[in-house]
N, C-alpha and C positions, 0 to 999 in steps of 0.2 A: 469433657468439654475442652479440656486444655490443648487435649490431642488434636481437636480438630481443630482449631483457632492457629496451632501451629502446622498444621498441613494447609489452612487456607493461605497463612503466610506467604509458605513455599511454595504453591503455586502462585501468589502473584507474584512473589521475586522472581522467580523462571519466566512468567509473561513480560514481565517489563526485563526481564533482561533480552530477550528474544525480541521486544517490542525496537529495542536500540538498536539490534544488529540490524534486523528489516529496514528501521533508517538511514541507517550506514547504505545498506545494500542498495537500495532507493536514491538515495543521495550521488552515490557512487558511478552508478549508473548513468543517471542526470548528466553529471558533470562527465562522463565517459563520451556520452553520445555528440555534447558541444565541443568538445574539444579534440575529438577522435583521438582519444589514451586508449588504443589498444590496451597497454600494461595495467590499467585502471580499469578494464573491461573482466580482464582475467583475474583479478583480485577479488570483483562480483560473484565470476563463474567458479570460485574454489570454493567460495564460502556458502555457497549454497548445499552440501550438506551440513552443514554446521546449523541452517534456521529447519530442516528434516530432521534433525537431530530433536531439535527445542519443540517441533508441532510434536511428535513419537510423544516424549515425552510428559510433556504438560497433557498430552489426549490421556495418557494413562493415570497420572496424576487426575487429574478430572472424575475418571470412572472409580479410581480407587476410593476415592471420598464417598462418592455416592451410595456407592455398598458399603463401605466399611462403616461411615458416618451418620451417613442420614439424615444429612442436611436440611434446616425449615427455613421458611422467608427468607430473609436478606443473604443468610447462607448461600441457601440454595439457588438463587436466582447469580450469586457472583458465580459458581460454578459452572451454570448453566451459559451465565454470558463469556465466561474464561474459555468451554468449548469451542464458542462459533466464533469466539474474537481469535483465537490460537488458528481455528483453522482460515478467517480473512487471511492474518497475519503471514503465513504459510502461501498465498494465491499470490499476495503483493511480492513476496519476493521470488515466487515462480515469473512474475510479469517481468521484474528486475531484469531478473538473471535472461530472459528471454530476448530485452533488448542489450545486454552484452553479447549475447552469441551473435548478435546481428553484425559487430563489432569485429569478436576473433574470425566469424566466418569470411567477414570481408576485408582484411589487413588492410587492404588499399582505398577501401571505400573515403572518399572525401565530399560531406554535403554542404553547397553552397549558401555560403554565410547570410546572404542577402534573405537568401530565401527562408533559413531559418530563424532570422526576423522578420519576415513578413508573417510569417505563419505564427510566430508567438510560442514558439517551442518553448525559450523557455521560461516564458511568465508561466506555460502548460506547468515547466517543472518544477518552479517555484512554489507554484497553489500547492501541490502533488506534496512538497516536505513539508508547507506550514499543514497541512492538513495533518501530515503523520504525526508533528510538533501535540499540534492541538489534542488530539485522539488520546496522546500518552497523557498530558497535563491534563485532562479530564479524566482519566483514569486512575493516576496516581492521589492526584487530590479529590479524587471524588466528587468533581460537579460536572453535575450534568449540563449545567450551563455554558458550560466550558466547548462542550461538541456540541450545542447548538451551532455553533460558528463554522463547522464541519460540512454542516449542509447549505449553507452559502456559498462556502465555497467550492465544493462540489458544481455548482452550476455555473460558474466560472471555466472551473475545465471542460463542463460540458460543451459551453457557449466557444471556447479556444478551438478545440475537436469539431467540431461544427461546421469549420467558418475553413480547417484547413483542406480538405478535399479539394475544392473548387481553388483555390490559391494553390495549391500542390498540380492540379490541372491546367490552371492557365500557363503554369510554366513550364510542363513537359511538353505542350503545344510552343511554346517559344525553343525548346531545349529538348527536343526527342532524345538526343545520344544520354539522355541524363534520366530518361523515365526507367534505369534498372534503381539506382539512389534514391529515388524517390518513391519508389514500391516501398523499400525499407524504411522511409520515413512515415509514407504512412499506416505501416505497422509501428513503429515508435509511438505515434498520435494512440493509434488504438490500444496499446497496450498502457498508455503513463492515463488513459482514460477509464481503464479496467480500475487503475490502481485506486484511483478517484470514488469510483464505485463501491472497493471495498472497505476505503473510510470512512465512507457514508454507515455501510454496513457495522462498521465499528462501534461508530456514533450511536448508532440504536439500540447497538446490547448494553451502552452504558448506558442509557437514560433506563432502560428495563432493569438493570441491576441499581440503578441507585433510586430509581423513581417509580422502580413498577410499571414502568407505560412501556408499553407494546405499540412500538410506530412502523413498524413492516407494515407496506401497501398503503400506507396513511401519508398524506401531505404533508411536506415537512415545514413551516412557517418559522 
């Protein structure tokens, strides 16, 4: 039993340490896109095997317990949610890294300040970190309470994502020579909206691993 107590461990040290980089990477990005830091774009796109390193690994770790250990209840439900949280975890910083390429591929790209406040880009990227904040402080400390707040604010980003299409339209009808920057913006929207998604998705595995409840395709209140 001691065995497996200390391989539960070490798999969550390795998720919360992979939990942080994905922040980082999140974060990094964030502040990449408002402030057009190429050098801060490419700092995203290096570290991105580094969080393929951490999914490899934690997915094996995972399996390895389950055959070797044999995990019951509360065990076994943390391993089961460390699975599908490692592979969220893993998407988020695929979406990261997705909107730095946007970046290096276009050195010269420059999006219009005005418009990326009108659009709320980034109160978008602000929800996007306190969400990843929340996700991990419900994880680490184990309350599920904690990622309640998860899914409020999920609908925020939704409501932000929403609302920027038709604002991202009315301006490339004022601004045609500018509707190539604004294609990538709103791949930016859609992508910091994925990211949104799979915090939700986070959210769910901890309330199953510390409450047992199953809220896949269930209303979140």
């Amino acid at each position: 039993m001691r065995h497996l107590e200390q391989e539960l461990d070490n798999l969550r040290q390795d998720l919360i340490k992979m939990w942080r980089l994905v922040i980082t990477q999140v974060t990094n990005t964030g502040d990449s896109i408002l402030t057009f830091d190429k050098d801060l774009a490419m700092q995203v796109s290096m570290r991105e095997k580094k969080v393929d390193a951490y999914e490899l690994k934690n997915d094996s770790n995972c399996e390895n317990i389950i055959a070797l250990y044999q995990p019951v209840a509360i065990d076994l439900r943390f391993v089961l949610a460390a699975l599908k949280i490692n592979s969220n975890l893993e998407r988020i910083a695929d979406f990261a890294y997705g909107i730095s390429r946007i970046l290096i591929a276009n050195p010269s790209m420059i999006l219009d300040a005005e418009l990326i406040t009108e659009t709320n880009l980034r109160g978008m990227i602000e929800q996007v970190n306190k969400m990843m904040y929340q996700g991990l402080d419900a994880f680490e400390n184990e309350k599920s309470e904690f990622a309640a707040a998860i899914f409020s604010e999920d609908y925020i980003v939704d409501e932000i994502n929403n609302n920027a299409p038709r604002i991202i339209a009315n301006y490339i009808q004022k601004n045609p020579d500018r509707a190539f920057e604004c294609l990538h913006l709103m791949s930016t929207f859609r992508k910091m909206e994925r990211i949104g998604d799979h915090c939700s998705n986070i959210a769910e595995e901890i309330f199953f691993y510390i409450d047992a409840k199953v809220l896949k395709h269930s209303p979140k209140k």
